[in-house]
C-alpha positions in Angstrom: 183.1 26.2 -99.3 180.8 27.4 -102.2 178.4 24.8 -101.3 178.2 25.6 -97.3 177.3 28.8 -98.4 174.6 28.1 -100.7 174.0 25.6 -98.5 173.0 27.9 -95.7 171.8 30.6 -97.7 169.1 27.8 -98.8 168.2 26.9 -94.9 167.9 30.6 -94.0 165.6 31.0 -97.4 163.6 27.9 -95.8 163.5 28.7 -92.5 162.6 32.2 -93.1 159.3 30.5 -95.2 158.8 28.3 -92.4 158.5 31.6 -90.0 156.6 33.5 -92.2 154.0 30.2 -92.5 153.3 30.1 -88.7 153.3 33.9 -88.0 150.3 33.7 -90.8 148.9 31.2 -88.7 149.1 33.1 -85.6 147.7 36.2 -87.4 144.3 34.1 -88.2 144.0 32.5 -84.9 140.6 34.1 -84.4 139.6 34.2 -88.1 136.6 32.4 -88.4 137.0 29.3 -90.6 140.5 29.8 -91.2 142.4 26.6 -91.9 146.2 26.4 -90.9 148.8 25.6 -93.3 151.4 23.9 -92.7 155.3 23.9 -94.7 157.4 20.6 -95.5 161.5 20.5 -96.7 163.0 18.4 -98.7 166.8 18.6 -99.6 167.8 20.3 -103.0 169.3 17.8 -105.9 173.0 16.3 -104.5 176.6 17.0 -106.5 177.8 13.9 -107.4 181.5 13.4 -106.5 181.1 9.9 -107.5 179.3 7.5 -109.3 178.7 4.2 -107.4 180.4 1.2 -108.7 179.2 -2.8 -109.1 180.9 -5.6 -107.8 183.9 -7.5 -109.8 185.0 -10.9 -109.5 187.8 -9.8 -107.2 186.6 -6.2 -105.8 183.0 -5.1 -104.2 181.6 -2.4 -105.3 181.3 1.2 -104.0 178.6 3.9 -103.3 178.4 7.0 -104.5 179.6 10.0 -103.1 177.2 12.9 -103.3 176.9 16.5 -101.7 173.9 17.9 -101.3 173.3 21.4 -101.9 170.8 22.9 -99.6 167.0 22.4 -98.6 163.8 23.9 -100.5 160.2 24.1 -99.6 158.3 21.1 -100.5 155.1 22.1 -99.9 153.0 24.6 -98.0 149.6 23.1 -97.6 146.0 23.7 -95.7 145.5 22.1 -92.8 141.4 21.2 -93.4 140.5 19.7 -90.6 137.4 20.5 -88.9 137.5 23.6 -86.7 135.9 24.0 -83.0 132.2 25.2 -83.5 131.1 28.2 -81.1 127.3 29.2 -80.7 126.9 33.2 -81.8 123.4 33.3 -81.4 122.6 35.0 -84.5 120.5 32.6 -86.6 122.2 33.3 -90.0 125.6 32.6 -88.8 125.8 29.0 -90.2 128.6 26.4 -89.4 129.5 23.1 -91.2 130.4 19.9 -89.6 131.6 17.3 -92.4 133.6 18.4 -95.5 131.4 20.8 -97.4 131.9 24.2 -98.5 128.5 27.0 -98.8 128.7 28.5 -102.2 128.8 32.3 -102.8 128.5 34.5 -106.2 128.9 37.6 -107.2 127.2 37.4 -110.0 129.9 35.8 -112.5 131.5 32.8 -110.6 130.8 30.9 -107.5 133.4 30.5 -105.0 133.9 28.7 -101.4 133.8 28.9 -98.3 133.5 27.8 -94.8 133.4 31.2 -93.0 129.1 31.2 -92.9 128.9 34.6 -91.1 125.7 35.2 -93.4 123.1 38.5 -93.5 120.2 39.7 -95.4 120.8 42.7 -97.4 118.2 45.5 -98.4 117.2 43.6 -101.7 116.3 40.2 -98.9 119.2 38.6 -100.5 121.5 36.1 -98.0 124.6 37.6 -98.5 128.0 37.6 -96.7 128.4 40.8 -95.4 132.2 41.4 -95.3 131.7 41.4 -99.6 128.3 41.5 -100.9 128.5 37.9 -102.4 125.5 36.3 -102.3 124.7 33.0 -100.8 123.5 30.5 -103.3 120.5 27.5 -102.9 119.8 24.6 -104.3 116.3 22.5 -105.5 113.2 24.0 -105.8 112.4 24.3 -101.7 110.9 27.6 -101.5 109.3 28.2 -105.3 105.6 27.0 -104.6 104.9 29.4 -102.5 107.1 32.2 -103.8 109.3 32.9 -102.0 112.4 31.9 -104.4 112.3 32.5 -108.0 112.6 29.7 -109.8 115.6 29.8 -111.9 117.5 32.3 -109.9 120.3 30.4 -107.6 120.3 33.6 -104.8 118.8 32.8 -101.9 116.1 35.2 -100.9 115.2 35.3 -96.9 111.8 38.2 -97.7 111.6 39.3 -94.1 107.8 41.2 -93.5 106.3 38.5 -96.7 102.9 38.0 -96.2 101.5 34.8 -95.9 97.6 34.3 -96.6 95.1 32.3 -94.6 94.3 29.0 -95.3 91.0 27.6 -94.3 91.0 24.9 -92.4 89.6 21.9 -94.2 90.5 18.9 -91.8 90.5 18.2 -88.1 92.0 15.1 -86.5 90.3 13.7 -83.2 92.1 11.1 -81.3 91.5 9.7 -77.9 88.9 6.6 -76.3 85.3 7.2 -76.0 83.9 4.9 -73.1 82.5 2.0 -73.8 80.5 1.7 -70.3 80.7 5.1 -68.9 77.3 6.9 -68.4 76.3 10.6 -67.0 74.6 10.9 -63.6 72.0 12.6 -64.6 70.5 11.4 -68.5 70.4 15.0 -70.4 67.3 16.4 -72.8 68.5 18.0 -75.8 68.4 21.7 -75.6 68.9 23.8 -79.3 69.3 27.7 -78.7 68.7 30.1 -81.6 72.6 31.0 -82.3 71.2 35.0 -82.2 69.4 37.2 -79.0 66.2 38.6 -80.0 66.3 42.5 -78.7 63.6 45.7 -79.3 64.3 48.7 -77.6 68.3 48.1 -77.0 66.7 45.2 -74.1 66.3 41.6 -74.6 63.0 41.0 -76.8 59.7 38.9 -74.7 57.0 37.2 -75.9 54.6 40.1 -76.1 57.2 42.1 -78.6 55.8 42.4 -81.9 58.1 41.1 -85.0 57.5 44.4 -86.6 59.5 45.9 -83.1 62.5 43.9 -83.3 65.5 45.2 -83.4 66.7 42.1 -86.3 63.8 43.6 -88.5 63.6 46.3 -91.1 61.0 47.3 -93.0 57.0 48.4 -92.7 55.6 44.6 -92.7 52.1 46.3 -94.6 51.1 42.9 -96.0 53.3 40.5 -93.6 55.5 37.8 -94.7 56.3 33.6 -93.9 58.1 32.2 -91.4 59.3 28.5 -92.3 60.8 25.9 -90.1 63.0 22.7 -91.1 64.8 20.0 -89.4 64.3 17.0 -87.3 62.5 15.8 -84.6 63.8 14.2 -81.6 63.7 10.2 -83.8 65.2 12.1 -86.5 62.2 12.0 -88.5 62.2 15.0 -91.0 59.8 17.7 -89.6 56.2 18.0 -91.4 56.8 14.1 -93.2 54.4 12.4 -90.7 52.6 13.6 -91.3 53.0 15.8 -94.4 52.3 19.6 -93.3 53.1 22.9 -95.0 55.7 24.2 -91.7 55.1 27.8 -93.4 53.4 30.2 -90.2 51.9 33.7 -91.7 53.5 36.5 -90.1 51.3 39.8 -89.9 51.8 43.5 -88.2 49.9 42.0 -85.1 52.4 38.3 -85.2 54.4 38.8 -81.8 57.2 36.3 -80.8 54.8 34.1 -78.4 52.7 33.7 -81.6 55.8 32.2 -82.9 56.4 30.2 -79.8 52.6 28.8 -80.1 53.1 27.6 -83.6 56.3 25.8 -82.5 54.6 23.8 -79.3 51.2 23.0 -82.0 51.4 19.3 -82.6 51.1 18.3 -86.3 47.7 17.0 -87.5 45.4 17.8 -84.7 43.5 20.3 -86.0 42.1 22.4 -87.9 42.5 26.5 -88.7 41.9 27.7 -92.2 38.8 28.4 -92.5 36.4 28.1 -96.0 33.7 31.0 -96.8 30.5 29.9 -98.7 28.6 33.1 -100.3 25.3 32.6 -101.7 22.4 34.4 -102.3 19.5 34.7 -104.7 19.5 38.0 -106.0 20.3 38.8 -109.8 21.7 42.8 -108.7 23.3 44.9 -106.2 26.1 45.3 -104.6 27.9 44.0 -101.3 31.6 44.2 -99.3 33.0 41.9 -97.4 35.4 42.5 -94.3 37.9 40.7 -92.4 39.6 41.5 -89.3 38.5 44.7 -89.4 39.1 46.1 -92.6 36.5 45.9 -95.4 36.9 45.5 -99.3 35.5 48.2 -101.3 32.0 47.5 -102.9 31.5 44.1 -105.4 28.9 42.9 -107.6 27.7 39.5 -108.2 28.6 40.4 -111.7 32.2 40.5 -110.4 34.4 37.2 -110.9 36.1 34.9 -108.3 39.3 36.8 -110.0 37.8 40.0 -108.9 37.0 38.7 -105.5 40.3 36.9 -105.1 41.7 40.7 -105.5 39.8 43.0 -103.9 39.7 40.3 -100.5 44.3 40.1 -100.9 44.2 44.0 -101.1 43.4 43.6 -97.1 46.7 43.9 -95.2 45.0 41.4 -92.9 45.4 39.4 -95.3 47.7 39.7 -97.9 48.7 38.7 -101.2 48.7 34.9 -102.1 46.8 33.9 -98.6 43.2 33.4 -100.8 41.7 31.4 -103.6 38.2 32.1 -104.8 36.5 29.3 -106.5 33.4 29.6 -108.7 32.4 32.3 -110.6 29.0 34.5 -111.1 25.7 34.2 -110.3 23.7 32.0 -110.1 27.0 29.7 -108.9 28.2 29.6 -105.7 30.9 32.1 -105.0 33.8 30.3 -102.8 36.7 31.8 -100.5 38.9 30.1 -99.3 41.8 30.7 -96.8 45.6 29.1 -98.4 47.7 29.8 -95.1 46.5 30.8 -91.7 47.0 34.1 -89.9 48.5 34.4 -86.9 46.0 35.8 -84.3 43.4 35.3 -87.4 42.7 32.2 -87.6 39.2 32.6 -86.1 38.1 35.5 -87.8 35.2 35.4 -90.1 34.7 37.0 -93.9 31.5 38.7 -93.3 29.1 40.0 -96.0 27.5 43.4 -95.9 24.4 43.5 -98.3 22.5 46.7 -96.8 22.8 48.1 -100.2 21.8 45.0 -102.2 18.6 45.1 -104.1 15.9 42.7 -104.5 17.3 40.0 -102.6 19.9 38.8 -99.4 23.2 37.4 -99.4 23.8 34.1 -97.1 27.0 33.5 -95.5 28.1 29.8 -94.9 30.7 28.8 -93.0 32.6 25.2 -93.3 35.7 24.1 -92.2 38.7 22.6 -94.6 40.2 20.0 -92.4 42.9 20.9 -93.0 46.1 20.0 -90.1 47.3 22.9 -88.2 51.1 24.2 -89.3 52.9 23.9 -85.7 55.9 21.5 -85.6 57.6 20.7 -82.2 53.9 19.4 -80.3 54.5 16.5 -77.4 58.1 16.0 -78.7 59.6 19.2 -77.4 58.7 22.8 -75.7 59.8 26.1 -77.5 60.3 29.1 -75.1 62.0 32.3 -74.6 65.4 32.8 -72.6 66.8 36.5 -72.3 66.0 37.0 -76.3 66.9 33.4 -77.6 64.7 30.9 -79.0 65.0 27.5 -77.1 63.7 24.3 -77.7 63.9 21.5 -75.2 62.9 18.0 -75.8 60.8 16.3 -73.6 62.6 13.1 -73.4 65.7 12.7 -71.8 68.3 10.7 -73.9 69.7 10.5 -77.2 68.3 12.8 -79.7 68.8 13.7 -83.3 66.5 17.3 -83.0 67.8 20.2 -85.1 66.2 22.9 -86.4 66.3 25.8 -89.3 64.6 29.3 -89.2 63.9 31.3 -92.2 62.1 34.4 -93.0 60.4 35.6 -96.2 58.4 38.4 -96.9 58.1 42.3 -96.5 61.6 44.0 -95.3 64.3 41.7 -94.0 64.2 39.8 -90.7 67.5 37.9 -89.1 66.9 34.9 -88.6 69.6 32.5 -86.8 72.7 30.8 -88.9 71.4 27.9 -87.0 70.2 26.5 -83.7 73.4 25.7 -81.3 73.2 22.4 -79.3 73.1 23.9 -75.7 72.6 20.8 -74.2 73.3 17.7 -76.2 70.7 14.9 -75.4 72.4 11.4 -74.5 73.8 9.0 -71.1 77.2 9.6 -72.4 78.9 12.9 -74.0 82.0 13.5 -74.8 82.9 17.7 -75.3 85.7 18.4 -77.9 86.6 22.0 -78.8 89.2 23.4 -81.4 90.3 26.8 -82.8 89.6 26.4 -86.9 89.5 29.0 -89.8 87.3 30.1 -92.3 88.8 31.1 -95.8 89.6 34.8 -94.7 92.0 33.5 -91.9 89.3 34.3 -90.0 89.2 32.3 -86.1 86.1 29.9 -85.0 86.1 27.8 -81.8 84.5 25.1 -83.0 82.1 23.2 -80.3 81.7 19.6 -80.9 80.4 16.7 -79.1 80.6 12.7 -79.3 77.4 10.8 -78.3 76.7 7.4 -77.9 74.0 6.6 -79.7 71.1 3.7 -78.4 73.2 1.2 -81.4 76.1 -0.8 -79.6 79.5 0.3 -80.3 78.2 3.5 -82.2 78.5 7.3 -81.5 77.8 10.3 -83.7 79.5 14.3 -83.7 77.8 16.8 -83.6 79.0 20.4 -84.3 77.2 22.2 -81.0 78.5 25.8 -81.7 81.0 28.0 -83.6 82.3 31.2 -82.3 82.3 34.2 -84.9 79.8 35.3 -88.2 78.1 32.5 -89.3 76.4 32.6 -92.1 74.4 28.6 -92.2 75.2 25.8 -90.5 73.1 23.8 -93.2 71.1 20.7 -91.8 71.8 17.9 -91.8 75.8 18.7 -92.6 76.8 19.5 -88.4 76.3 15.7 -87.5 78.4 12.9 -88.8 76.2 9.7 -87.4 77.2 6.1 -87.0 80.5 6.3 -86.0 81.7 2.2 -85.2 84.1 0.2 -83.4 85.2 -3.0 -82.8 83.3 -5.0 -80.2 86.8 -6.7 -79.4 89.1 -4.4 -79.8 88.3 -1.3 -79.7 89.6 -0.1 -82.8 87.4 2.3 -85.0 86.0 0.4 -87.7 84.6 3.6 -90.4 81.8 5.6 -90.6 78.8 4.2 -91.7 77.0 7.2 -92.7 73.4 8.4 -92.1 71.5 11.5 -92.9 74.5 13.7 -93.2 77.7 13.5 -95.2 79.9 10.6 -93.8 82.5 12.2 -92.3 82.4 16.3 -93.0 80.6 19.4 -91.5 79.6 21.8 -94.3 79.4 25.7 -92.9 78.7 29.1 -94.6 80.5 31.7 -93.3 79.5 35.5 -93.5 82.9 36.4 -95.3 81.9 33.9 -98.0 78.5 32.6 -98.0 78.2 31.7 -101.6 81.1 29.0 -101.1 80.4 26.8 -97.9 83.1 25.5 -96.2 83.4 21.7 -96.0 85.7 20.2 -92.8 86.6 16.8 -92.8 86.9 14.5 -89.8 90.0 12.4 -89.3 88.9 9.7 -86.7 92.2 7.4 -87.3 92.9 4.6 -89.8 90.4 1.8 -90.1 91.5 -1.3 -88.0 93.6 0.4 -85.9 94.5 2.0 -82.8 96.2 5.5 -84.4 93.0 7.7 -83.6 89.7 7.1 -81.7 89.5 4.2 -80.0 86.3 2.9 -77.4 87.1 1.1 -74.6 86.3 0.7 -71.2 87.0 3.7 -68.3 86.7 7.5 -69.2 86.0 9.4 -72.3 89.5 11.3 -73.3 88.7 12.2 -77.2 90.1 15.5 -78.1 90.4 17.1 -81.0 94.3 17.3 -81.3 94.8 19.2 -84.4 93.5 21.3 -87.6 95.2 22.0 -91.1 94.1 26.0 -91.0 95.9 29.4 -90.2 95.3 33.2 -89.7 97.1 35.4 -92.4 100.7 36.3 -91.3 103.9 37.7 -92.2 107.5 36.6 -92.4 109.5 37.3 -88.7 112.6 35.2 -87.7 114.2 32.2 -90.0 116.3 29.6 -88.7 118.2 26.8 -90.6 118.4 22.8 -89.4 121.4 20.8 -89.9 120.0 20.0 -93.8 120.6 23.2 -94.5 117.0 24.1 -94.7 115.7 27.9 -94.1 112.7 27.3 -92.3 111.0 30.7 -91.7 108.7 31.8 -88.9 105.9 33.4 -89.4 103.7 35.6 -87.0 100.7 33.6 -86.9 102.8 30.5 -85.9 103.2 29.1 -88.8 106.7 27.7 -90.0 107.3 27.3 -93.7 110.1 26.0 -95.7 112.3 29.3 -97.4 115.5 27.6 -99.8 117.6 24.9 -99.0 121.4 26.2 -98.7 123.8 24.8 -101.6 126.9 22.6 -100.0 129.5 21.9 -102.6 132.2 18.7 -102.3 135.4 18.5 -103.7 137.6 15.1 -104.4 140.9 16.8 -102.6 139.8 19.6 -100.7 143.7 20.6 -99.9 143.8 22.0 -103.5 141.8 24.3 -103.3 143.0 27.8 -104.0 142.5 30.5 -101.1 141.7 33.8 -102.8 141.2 35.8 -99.5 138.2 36.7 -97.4 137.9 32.7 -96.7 137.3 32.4 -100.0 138.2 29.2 -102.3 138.4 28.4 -105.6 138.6 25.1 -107.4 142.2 24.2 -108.8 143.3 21.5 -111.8 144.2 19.1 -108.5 141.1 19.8 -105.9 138.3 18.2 -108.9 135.6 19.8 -110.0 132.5 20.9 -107.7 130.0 18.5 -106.9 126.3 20.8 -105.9 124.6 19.0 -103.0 122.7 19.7 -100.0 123.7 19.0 -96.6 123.3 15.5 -94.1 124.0 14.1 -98.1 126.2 12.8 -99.7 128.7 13.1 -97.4 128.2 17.0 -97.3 128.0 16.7 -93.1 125.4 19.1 -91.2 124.9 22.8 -90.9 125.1 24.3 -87.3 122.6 27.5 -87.5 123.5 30.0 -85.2 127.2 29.3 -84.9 130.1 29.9 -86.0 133.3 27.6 -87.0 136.9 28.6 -85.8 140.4 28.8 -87.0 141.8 25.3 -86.1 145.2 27.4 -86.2 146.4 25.9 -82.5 148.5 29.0 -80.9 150.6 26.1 -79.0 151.4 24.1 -82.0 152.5 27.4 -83.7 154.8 28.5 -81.1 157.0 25.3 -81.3 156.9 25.9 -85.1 158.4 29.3 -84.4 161.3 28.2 -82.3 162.0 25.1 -85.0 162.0 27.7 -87.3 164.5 30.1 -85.3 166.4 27.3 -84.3 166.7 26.6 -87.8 167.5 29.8 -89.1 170.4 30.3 -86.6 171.7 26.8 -87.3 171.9 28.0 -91.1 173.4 32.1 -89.9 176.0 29.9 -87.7 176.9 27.4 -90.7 177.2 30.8 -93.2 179.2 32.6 -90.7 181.8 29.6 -90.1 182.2 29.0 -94.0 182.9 32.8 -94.0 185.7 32.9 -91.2 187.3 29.9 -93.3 187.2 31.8 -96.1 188.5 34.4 -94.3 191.4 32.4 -92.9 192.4 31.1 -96.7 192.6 34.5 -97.7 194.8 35.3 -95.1 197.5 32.5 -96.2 198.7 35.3 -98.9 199.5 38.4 -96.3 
């Protein structure tokens, strides 16, 4: 009877376990990650009664006879199969699908777990929030651009980080140019000065005075030079053919229609400095001389050409550098002569006054140098004024390769423009491409382009027709990549074969930075095939798709992909790689030891830690913004209740019968 009792006492022992297993379950039915356990029995060691015998000759042998003394628990172990995964909407919460645990430190070990309710604390660590521990990384994702600290396993999510510009230094262009189709109407090229001339807060005409306009500063007493550079229409260099100084004087009297003459002067057709001869027979005396209405103070023809030279540049009509004198003193010729003409002055005359001289007269001899007037546009193209801006038109209609460069030197400061934008760009096919781009500042630029076919088969250039913003140059001939080929076949592009300008780059100065220009390259697609441009037949579809630049920003939402990458989002659009999210594996993930808060630890039987990162080695995928569940099943739980009440009666009942027959013995003595 002894054994009935400890028998039962055993089941209720068990059973009770077995009740106290599932309620647990049931208590973490909602508790996110939790993994049900379940309990297993196995009988307690049997009494034997008797040993079992072998068989004789003459007898077979017997079994033995054992009791059996009860049941224990065999087992209580984790049920770690995957649990349903719920979207929270809260980007941190992380779930994992596959057997890996996220790692989590509070400073002295690293435990485990698969509850990945996650938050950023005040110090921008990744933290779980229920108990400070922080959320450990893996690999160096994150440490070039500082936003982990290399060496330090937290992970730090630095919400409001800012992110500085980056200049955009490559654009890719994809798309067909046509092979056969042509404008309705051929074009003439039409270059605008990239600035509006103004005096008086109202757009500048031809009659306003460079002294008046509102891009000048200064007192312009002596003048200055106006230059000019670029390319004709051929894309001959300007003043080559032929060779001419492309220098125009500028004076207090120089208005913009002066300006506008010396651009429509053909080169080489004539002549305007003009060369004084001043003789005269007398050995004494004194004379001036006068130009444009001023007059040098009184000479001598003991005075040198030096002297001359000096007292003629000390005219404002004239200026310092503008004359040479040649010769020397009497009884040699004395020689003026005229190094750059004068706007408006070119006909003006150096007079001599010898009322004063004594014993003799002073002859004044004009000739004429020969030498070929400074203008530089002439038949090729027509220079005029629109609303304040400088235009120049070309008086063919086709393709074109005309650019040109203003510059100012001299007294005060005049603006001149960054460069002349391609208002119209000559040719019987164009193709407009436009992109947003950035300087080194972060600063934006639309950048204006344009694909032309040139008069070569199977051959267009780019131009750069405009940018938006401060320029400081666009430097000729760096805004035109020429001689861009393809396949007569195929259509594939076949490379860039170069010209006057870099192969394939633009080179631009901004205002933020003009020491350091900006050089862009062009991505036009791999050689021999069809990945970028491509020319064939029908319309002209080449945009230009994409650039490598951004505006400053700062750090405002993260996210993490199923890698376990933090990929941050920035507020200029930009996304950027934060940490990668360590994922630890263990051989036999049922030993682990629970430690509370969904917390694991490694035991002697769940194998050591293996640090990896998710969709590897077998680590499965993280689930950003959601959550995993218990996979405690309510259902399954109930029934495990009523086995275990069932069980735990069975056991009262078998107690309470031994007890009556004990009962009943005792009662054999009354």
């Amino acid at each position: 009877m002894s054994l009935a009792l400890s028998a039962g006492v055993t089941g209720l022992q068990a059973h009770q376990k077995m009740l106290d297993v599932a309620g647990n379950n049931l208590a973490n039915v909602n508790t996110t990650a939790f993994k049900a356990s379940n309990i297993t029995f196995s009988e307690l060691l049997s009494e034997t009664i008797k040993k079992a015998s072998q068989p004789t000759g003459t007898v077979g042998g017997t079994n033995p006879q054992q009791m059996g003394t009860g049941v224990g628990v065999a087992g209580i172990s984790p049920n770690m199969t995957q649990g349903s995964i719920v979207n929270t909407g809260n980007p941190l919460d992380l779930a994992l699908e596959g057997e890996g645990y996220f790692v989590v430190s509070d400073g002295q070990q690293g435990v485990f777990t698969r509850a990945g309710a996650f938050a950023v604390d005040a110090n921008s660590i990744m933290v779980d929030p229920a108990t400070g521990y922080r959320v450990q990384r893996i690999g160096a994702i994150g440490e070039s651009d500082g936003f982990q600290v290399a060496g330090n396993s937290d992970l730090n999510i630095p919400y409001g980080v800012p992110m500085p510009a980056q200049l955009t230094s490559t654009i890719t262009v994809s798309g067909n140019l046509s092979s056969d189709a042509t404008l309705a109407t051929p074009q003439a090229q039409v270059l605008g000065s990239n600035i509006t001339y103004s005096a008086s807060g109202t757009a500048a005409v031809g009659t306003t005075l460079i002294a008046d306009l509102t891009e000048y500063t200064g007192t312009m007493v002596s003048g200055g030079m106006i230059t000019f550079s670029g390319y004709k229409p051929d894309g001959t260099a300007l003043g080559s053919t032929p060779t001419t100084d492309l220098t125009m004087d500028v004076t207090p009297t120089t208005t913009l229609n002066d300006v506008l003459s010396w651009l429509n002067t053909d080169e080489g057709t004539a002549a305007v400095n003009e060369q004084q001869t001043i003789s005269s027979t007398a050995t004494d005396g004194t004379f001036t001389m006068s130009f444009g209405g001023q007059t040098t103070g009184a000479l001598t023809w003991d005075d040198s050409a030096a002297d001359i030279q000096a007292a003629l540049e000390g005219l404002s009509t004239i200026g310092a550098g503008n004359v040479a004198c040649a010769g020397g003193i009497l009884p040699a010729n004395v020689t003026v002569a005229f190094q750059n003409s004068l706007a408006g002055q070119d006909a003006a005359m150096i007079t001599v006054d010898n009322t004063s001289m004594t014993g003799g007269t002073a002859t004044v001899a004009e000739t004429v140098t020969g030498r070929a007037v400074q203008g530089v546009l002439g038949s090729t193209a027509t220079a005029s004024l629109l609303n304040g801006q400088i235009r120049i038109t070309d008086a063919a209609t086709g393709y074109s390769k005309s650019d040109l460069t203003m510059a100012y030197d001299g007294d005060g400061t005049l603006t001149t423009p960054a460069y002349f934008e391609m208002l119209t760009v000559g040719g019987n096919e164009v193709k407009s491409v436009n992109i947003m781009a950035y300087d080194s500042q972060g600063g934006k630029h639309v950048f204006s382009g344009a694909f032309v076919r040139t008069d070569t088969a199977n051959t267009w250039d780019m131009v750069l027709t405009s940018i938006s913003g401060n320029i400081n140059e666009i430097t000729i001939p760096n805004r035109r990549i020429e001689n861009i080929t393809f396949d007569t076949t195929n259509g594939y592009y076949t490379g860039v074969t170069g010209g006057t300008s870099n192969p394939s780059e633009f080179v631009i100065s901004f205002a933020n930075d003009p020491l350091n220009p900006q050089t862009i390259a062009l991505d036009f697609g791999t050689v021999g095939q069809l990945n970028g441009l491509t020319q064939f037949a029908g319309n002209s579809t080449a945009v230009a798709k994409d650039q490598d630049g951004y505006e400053a920003g700062q750090l405002s939402t993260v996210s993490v992909n199923n890698g376990g990458i933090v990929i941050g989002a920035f507020s200029n659009g930009i996304k950027k790689d934060i940490g990668a999210i360590q994922i630890s594996l263990f051989q036999n993930t049922t030993g682990l030891e629970s430690i509370g808060n969904g917390y694991y630890t490694s035991s002697a039987n769940s194998g050591v830690p293996v640090a990896t990162q998710a969709m590897s080695g077998g680590a499965g995928s993280v689930h950003g913004g959601a959550l995993e569940k218990s996979n405690s099943d309510v259902a399954t739980q109930f029934v495990s209740m009523i086995q275990a009440q069932n069980g735990f009666q069975a056991n009262a009942r078998t107690i309470r019968v031994a007890n009556d027959i004990l009962r009943e013995l005792s009662s054999l003595i009354r």
